[in-house]
C-alpha positions in Angstrom: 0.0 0.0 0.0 2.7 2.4 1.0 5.0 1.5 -2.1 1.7 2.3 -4.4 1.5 5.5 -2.7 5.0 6.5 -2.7 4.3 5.2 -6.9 1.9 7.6 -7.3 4.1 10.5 -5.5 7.1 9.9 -7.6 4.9 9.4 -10.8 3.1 13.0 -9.7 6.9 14.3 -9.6 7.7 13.2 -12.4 4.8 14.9 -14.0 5.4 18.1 -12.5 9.6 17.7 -13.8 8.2 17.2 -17.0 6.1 19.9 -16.8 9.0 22.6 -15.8 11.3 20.9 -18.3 8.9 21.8 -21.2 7.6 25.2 -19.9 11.8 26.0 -19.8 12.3 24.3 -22.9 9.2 26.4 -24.2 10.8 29.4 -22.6 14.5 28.6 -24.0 13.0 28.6 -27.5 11.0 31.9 -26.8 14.7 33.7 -25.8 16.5 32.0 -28.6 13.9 33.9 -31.4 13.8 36.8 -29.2 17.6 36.8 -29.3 18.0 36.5 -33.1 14.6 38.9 -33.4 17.3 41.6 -31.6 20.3 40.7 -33.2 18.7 40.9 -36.3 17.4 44.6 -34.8 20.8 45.5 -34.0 22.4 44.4 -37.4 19.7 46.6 -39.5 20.1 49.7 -37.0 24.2 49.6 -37.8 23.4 49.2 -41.5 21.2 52.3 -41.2 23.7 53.9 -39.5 26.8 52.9 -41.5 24.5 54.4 -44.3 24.0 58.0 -42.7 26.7 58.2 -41.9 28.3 57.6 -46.1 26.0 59.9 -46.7 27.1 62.6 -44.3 30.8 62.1 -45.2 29.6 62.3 -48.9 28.1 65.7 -48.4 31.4 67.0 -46.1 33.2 65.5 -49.3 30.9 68.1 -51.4 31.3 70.8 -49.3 35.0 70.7 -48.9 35.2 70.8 -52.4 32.7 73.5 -52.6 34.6 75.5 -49.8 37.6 74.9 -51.8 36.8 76.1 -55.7 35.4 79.5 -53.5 38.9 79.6 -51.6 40.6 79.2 -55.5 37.4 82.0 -57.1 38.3 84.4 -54.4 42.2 83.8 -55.1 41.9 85.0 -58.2 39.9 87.6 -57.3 42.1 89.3 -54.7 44.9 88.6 -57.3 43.5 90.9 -60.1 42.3 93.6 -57.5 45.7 93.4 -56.6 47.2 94.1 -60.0 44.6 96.5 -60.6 45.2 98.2 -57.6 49.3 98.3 -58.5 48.4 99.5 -61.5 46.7 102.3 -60.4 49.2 103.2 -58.2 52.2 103.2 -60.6 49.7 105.2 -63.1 49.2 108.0 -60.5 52.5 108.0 -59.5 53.7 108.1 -63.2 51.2 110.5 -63.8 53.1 112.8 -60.6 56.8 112.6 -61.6 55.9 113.4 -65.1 53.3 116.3 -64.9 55.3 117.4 -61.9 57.9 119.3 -63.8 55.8 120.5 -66.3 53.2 121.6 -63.4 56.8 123.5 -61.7 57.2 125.0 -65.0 54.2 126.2 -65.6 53.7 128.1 -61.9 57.5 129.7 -62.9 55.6 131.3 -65.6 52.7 132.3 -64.8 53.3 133.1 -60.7 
């Protein structure tokens, strides 16, 4: 009588160890999607990020370049105010050594 009992105890155990193996088996399988659900996540989030970011260095790429055929524009720029601006300079004083004397000559004359 007692062995039938402690029979239907152990088989009862048994039951309820099976019962915990599958509900953690269940559970296991559960994580293991969850797991490759997130890694999966993850992988797509770098990509998007790894894609920004080409973008971001392809429009710093631009704009360097940009930056740079203004810096070479203005170059040339300064450069033929700069001759202009010499230019000028030796005119007028070209302009003052020669006219000087005949200016000298003239006040003789006339003052």
């Amino acid at each position: 009588h007692y062995t039938y009992i402690a029979m239907d105890e152990q088989q009862h155990r048994m039951i309820i160890l099976e019962h915990r193996m599958d509900t953690a088996e269940e559970q296991n399988r559960y994580l293991n999607k969850e797991l490759v659900r997130s890694r999966l996540e993850v992988r797509d989030a770098i990509a998007r990020l790894d894609q920004r970011i080409d973008r971001l260095s392809e429009r710093m790429e631009t704009r360097a370049d940009q930056l740079t055929q203004n810096m070479l524009e203005l170059s040339t720029e300064i450069r033929k105010t700069h001759r202009w601006m010499i230019g000028v300079a030796v005119s007028v004083t070209s302009i003052i050594v020669l006219l000087h004397p005949i200016a000298m000559k003239l006040a003789d004359r006339f003052f």
